[in-house]
TORZA-179177 format. One record per atom (N, C-alpha, C, O): residue number from 1; y, z, x; atom name. Coordinates in steps of 0.001 Angstrom, whole numbers, plus 500000, padded with zeros to 6 digits. Each point is the difference from the previous one (the first is absolute). Layout:
N
  nr      y      z      x atom
 NUM      Y      Z      X   CA
...
END
This chain:
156
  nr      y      z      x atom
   1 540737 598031 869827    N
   1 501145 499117 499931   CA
   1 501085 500688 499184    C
   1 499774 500295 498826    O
   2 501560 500011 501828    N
   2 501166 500261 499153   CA
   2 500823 499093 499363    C
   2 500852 499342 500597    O
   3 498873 500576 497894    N
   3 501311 499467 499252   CA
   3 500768 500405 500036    C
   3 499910 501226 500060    O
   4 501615 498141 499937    N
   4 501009 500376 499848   CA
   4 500037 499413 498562    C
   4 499410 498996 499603    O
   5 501569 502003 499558    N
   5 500696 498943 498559   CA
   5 501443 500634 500318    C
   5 500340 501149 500280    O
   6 500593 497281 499519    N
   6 501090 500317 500120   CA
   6 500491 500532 498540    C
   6 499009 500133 499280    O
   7 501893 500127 500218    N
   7 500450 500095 499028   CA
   7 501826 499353 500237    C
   7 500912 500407 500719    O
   8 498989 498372 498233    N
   8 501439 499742 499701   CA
   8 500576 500293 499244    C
   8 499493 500428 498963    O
   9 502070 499458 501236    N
   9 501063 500562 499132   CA
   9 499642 498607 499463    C
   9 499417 499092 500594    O
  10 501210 500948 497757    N
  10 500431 499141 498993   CA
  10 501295 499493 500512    C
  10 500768 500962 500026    O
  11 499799 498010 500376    N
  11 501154 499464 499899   CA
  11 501301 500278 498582    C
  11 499777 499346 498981    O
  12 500810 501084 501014    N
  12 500857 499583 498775   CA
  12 500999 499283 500118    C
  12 500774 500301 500909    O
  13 499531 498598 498284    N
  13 501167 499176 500185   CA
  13 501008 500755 499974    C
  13 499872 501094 499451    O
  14 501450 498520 501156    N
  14 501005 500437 499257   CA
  14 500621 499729 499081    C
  14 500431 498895 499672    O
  15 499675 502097 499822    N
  15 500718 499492 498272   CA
  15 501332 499672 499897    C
  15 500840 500592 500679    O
  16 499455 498509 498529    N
  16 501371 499015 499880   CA
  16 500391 499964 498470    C
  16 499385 499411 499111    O
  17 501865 501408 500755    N
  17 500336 500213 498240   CA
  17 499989 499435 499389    C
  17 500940 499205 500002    O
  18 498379 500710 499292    N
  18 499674 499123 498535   CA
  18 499194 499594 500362    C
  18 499966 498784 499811    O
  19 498853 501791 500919    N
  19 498967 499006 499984   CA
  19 498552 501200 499906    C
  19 499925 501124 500497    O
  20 499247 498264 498837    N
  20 498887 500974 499537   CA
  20 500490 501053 498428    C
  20 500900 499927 499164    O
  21 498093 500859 501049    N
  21 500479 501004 498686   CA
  21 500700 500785 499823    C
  21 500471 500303 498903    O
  22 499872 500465 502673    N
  22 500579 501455 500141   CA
  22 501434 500159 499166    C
  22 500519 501071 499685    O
  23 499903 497818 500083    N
  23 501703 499740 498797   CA
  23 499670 500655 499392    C
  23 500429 501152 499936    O
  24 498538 498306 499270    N
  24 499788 500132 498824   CA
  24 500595 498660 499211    C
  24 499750 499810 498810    O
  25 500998 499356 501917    N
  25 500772 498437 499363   CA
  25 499005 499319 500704    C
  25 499234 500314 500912    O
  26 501074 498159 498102    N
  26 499245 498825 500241   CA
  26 500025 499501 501534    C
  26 501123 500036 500503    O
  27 497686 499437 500445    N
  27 500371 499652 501604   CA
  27 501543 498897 499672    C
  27 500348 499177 499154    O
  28 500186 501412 502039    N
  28 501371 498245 500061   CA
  28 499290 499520 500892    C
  28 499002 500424 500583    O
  29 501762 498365 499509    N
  29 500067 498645 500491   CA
  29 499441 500687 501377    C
  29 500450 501137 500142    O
  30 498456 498332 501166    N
  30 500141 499978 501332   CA
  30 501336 500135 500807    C
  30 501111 499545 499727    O
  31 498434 501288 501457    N
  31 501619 499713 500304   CA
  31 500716 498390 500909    C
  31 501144 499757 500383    O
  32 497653 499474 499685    N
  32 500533 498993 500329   CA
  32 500486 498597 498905    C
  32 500160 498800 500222    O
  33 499965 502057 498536    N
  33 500695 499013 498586   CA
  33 498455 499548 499156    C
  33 500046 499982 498770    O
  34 498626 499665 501925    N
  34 499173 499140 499328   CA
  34 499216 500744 499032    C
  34 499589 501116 500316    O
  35 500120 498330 498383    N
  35 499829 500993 498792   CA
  35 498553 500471 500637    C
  35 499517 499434 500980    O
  36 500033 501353 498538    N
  36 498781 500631 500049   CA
  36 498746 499215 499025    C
  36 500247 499556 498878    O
  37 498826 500392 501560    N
  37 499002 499479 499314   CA
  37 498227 500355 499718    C
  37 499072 500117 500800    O
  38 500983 499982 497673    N
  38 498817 500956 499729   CA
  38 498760 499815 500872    C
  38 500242 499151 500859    O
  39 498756 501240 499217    N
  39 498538 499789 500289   CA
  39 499472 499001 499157    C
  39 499574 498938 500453    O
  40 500429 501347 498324    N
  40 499690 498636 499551   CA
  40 500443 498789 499429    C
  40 499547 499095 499299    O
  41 501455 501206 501233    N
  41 500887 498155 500110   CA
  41 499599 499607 501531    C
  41 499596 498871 500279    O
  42 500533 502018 500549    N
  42 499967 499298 501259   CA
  42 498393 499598 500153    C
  42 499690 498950 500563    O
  43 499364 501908 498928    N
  43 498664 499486 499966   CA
  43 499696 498995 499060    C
  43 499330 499040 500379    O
  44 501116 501041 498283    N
  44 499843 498445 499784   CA
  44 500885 498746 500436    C
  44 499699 498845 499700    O
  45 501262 501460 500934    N
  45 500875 498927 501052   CA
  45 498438 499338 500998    C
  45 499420 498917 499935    O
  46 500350 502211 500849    N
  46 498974 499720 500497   CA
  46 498650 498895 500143    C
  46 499586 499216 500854    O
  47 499941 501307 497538    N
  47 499202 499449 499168   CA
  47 500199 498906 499540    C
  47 498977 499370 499730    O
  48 502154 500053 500031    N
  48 500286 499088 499418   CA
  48 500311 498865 501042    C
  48 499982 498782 499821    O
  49 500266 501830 501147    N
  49 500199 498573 501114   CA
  49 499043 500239 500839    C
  49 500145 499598 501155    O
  50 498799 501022 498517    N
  50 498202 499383 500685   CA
  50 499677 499069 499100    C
  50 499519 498936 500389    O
  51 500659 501273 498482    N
  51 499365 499049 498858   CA
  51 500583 499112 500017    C
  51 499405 499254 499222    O
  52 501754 500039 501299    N
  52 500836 498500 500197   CA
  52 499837 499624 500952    C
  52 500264 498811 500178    O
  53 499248 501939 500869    N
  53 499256 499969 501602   CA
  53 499127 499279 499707    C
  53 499841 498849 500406    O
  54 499294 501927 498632    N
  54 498501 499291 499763   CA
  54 499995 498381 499478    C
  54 499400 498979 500335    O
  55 501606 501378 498665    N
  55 499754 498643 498905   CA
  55 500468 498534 501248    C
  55 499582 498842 499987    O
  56 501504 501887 501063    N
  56 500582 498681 500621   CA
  56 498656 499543 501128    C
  56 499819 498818 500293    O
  57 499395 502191 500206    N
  57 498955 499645 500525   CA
  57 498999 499298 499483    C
  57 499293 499239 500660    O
  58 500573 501014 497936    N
  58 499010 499287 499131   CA
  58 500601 498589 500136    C
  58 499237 499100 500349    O
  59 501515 500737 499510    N
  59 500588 498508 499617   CA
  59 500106 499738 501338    C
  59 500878 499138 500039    O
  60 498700 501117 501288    N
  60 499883 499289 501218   CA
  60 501331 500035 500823    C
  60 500349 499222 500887    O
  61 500327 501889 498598    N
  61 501189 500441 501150   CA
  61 499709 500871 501098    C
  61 498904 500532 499826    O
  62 501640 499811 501212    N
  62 499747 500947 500782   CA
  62 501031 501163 500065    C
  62 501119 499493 499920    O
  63 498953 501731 500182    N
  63 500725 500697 499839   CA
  63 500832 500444 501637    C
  63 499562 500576 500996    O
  64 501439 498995 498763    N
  64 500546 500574 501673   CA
  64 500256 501390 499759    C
  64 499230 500811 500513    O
  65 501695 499581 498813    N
  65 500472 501539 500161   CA
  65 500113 500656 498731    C
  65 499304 499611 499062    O
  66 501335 501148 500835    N
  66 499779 501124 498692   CA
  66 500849 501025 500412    C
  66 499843 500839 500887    O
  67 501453 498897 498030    N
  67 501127 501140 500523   CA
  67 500403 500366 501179    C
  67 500137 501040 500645    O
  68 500057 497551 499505    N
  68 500963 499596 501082   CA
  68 501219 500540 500431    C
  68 500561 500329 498955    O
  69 500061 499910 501850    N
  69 501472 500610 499602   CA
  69 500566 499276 501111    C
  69 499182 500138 500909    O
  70 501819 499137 499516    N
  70 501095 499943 500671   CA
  70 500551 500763 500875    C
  70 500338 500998 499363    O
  71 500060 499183 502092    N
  71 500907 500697 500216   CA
  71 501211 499867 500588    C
  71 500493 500330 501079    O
  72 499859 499116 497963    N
  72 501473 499510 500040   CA
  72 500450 500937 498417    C
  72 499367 500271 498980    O
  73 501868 499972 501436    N
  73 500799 500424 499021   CA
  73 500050 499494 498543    C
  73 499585 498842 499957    O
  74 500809 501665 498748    N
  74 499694 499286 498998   CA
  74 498993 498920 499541    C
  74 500259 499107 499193    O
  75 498658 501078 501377    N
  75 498995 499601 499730   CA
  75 499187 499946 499128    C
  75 500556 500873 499333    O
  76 498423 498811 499947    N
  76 499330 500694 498859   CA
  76 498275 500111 500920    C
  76 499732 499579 501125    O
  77 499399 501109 497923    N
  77 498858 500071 500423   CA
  77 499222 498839 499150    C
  77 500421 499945 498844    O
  78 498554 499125 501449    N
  78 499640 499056 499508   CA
  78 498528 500419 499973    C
  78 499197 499889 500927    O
  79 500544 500710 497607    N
  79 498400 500357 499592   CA
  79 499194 499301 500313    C
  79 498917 500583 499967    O
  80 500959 497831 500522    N
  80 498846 498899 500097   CA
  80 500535 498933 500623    C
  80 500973 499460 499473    O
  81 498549 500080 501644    N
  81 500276 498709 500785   CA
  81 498603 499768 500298    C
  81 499160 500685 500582    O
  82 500805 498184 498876    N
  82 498108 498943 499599   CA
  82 500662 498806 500629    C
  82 501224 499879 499967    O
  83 497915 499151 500661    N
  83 500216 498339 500437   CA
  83 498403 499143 499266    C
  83 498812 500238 499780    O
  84 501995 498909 500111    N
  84 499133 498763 499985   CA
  84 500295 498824 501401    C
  84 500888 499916 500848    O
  85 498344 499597 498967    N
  85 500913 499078 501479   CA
  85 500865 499148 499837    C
  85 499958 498954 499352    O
  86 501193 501689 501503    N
  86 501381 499013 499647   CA
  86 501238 501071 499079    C
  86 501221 499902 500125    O
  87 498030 501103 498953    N
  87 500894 500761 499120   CA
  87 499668 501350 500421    C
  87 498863 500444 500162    O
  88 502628 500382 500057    N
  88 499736 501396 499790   CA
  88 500674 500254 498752    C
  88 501060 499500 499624    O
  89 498011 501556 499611    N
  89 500346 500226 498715   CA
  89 500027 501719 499930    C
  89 499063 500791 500102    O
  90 502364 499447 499686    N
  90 500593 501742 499953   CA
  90 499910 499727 498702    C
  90 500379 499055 499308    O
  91 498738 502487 500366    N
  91 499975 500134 498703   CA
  91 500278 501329 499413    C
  91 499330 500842 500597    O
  92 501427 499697 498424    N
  92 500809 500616 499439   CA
  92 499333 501065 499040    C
  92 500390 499907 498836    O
  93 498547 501231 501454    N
  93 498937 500200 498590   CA
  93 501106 501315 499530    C
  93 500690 500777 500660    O
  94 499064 499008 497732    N
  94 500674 500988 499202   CA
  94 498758 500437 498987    C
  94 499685 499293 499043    O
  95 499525 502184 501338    N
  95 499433 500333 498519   CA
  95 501472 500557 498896    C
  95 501095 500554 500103    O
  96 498035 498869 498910    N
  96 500976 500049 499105   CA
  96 499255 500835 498452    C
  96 498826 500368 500051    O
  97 501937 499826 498777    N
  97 499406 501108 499080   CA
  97 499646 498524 498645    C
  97 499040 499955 499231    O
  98 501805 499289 500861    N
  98 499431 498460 499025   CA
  98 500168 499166 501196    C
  98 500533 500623 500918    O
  99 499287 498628 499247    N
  99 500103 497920 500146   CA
  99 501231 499549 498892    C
  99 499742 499875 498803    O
 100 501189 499971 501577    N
 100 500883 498949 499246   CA
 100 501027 499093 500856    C
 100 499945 499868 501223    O
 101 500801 499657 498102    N
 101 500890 498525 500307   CA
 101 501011 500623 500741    C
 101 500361 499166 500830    O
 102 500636 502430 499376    N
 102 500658 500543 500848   CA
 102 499779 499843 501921    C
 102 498909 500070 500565    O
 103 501980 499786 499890    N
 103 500203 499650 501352   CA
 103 499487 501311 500523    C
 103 500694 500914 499555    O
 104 498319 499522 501248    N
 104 499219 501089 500492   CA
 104 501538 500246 501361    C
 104 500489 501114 500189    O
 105 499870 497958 500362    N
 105 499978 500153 501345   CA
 105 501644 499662 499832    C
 105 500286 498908 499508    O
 106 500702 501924 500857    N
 106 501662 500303 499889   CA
 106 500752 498799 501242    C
 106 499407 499689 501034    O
 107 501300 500035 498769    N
 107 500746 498757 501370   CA
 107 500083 500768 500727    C
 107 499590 499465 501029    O
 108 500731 501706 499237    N
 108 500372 500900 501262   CA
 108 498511 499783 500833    C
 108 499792 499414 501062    O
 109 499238 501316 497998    N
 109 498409 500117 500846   CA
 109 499725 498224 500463    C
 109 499574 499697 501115    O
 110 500665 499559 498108    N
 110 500092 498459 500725   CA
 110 500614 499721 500917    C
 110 499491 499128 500704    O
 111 501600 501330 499659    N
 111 500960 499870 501453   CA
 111 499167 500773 500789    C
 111 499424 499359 500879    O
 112 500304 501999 499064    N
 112 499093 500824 500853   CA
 112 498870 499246 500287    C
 112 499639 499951 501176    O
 113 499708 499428 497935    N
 113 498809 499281 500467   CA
 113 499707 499111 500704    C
 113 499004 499971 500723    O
 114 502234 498759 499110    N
 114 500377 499108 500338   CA
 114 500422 500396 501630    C
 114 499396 499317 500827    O
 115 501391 501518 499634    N
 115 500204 500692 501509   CA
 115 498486 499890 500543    C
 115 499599 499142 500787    O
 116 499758 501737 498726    N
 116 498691 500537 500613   CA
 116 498820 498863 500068    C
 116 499097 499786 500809    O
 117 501367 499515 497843    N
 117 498887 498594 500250   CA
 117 500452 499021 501037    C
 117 499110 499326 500519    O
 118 502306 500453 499929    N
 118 500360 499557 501347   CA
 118 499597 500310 501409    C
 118 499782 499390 501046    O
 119 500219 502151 498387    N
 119 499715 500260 501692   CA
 119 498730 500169 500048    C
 119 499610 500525 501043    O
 120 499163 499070 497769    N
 120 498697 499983 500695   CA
 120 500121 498534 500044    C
 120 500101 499727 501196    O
 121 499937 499256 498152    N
 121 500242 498895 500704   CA
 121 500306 499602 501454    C
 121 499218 499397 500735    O
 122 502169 501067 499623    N
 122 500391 499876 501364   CA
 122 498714 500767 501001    C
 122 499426 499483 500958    O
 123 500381 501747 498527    N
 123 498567 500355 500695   CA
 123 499012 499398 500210    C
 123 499521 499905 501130    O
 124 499896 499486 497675    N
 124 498853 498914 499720   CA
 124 500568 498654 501395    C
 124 499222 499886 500948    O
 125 501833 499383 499059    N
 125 500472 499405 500810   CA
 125 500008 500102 501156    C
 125 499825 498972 500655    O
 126 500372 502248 500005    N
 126 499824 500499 501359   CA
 126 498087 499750 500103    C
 126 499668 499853 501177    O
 127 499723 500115 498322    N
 127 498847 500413 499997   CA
 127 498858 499027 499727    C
 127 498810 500119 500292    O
 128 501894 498780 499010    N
 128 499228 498654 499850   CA
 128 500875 499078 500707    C
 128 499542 499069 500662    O
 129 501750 501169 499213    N
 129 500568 498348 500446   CA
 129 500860 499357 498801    C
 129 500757 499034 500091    O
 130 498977 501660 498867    N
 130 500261 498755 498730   CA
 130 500633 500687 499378    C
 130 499717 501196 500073    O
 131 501382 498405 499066    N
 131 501019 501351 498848   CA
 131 498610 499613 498319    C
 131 500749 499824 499039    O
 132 498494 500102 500711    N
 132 499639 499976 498683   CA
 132 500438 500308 498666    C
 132 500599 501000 499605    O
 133 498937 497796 499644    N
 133 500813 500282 498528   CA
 133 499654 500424 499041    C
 133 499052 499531 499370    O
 134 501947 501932 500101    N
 134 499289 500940 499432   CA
 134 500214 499662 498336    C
 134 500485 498912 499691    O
 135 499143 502043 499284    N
 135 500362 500524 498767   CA
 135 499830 501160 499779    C
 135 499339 500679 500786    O
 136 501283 499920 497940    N
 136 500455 501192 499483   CA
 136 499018 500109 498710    C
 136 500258 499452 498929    O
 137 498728 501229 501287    N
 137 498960 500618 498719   CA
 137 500632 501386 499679    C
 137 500753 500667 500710    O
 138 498738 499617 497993    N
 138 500440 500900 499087   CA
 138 498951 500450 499325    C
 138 499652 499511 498926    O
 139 499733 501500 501672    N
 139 498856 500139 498871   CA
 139 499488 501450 499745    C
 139 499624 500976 500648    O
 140 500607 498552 497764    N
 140 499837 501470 498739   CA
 140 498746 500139 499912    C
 140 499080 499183 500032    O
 141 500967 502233 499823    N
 141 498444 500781 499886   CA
 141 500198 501088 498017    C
 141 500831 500796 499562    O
 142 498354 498800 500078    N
 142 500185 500958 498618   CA
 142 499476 501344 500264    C
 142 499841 500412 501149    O
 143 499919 500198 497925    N
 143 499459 501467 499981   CA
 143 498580 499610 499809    C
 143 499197 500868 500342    O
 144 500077 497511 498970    N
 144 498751 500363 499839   CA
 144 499414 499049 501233    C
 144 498909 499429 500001    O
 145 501914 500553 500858    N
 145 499487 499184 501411   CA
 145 500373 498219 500088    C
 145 499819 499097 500818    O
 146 500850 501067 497702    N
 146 499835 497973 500017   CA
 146 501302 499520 501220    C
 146 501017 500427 500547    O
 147 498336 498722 499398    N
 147 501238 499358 501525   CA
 147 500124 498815 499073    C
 147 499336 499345 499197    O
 148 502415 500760 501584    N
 148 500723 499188 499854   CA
 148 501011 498945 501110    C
 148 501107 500467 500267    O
 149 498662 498652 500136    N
 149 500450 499383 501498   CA
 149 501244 499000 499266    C
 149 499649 499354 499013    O
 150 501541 500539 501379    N
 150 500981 499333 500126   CA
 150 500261 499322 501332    C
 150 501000 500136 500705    O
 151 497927 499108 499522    N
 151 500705 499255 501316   CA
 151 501121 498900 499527    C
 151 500092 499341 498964    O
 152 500872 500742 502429    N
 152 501249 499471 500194   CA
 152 500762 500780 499064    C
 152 500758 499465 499190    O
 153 499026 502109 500908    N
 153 501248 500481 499094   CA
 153 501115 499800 500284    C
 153 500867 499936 499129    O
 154 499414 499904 502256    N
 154 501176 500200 500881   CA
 154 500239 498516 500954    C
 154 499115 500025 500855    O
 155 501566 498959 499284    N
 155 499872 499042 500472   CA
 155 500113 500122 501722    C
 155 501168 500074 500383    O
 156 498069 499950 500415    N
 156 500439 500889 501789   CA
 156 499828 498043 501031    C
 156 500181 499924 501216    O
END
C-alpha cells in the first residue's frame, strides 16, 4: 500500500500596520474602529456568562440564546436571553474587578440593547404569535465568582 503525505504550506495572515510586534509599538485599534480585546477578558467574559446561564437555570429559567447579536444596524449584542412563561428576560453580564453601587452598563450600550432586544422580540413574535413581555437584567460577576443579579435594571 502507498502512502501519500501531503505536506502543507503554513498560511500567513497578512499583516496590517500596527498590528502584531513587527513595530516594535503597541497593536492600534482594528481596522474596523472596535478596540481589541485580551484573551483573558474575553475568556472570563465567557466564563462569567456560563455562570449566570447556570444560576438562571437553577432558578427554573430556560435559556434561549447567548450572544445574541442583531442584524440590523446599531444594534448591540445581548449576552443572555432566558424566559419564564410569559417573560423574556435580556440580560446584561459584566465581570467586573469589585461589586459596587456604579452603573456597569453606559445609556449608549442601553439604546444598543434596547434595538437588539426588539428585534428578538419581533422575532420571538413571528414565531409564537404573541409580542411577550420582557425585562432588562444586569448581572455582575466579581473576581471571586460571587454573582450579582439586578433584575429590572432597565425598565423594557
Amino acid at each position: 500500500m502507498n502512502m501519500m503525505t501531503a505536506q502543507i504550506e503554513p498560511r500567513i495572515p497578512p499583516t496590517v500596520p500596527g498590528w502584531g510586534r513587527q513595530t516594535g509599538l503597541p497593536p492600534a485599534a482594528p481596522p474596523d474602529g472596535r478596540r481589541r480585546r485580551s484573551g483573558r477578558r474575553h475568556y472570563g467574559g465567557l466564563a462569567a456568562e456560563a455562570a449566570i446561564a447556570r444560576h438562571y437555570e437553577a432558578r427554573g429559567a430556560e435559556v434561549l440564546a447567548q450572544r445574541w447579536r442583531a442584524g440590523m444596524q446599531g444594534a448591540g449584542e445581548i449576552d443572555l436571553i432566558v424566559t419564564w412563561p410569559g417573560l423574556l428576560v435580556f440580560v446584561e453580564v459584566k465581570a467586573r474587578k469589585f461589586l459596587g453601587a456604579d452603573s456597569p452598563i453606559s445609556e449608549k450600550q442601553w439604546q444598543r440593547l434596547g434595538l437588539a432586544a426588539e428585534s428578538y422580540r419581533m422575532l420571538h413574535a413571528e414565531r409564537t404569535g404573541a409580542i411577550p413581555d420582557c425585562r432588562f437584567d444586569a448581572a455582575l460577576v466579581g473576581p471571586d465568582g460571587c454573582l450579582e443579579i439586578i433584575e429590572n435594571a432597565r425598565l423594557g
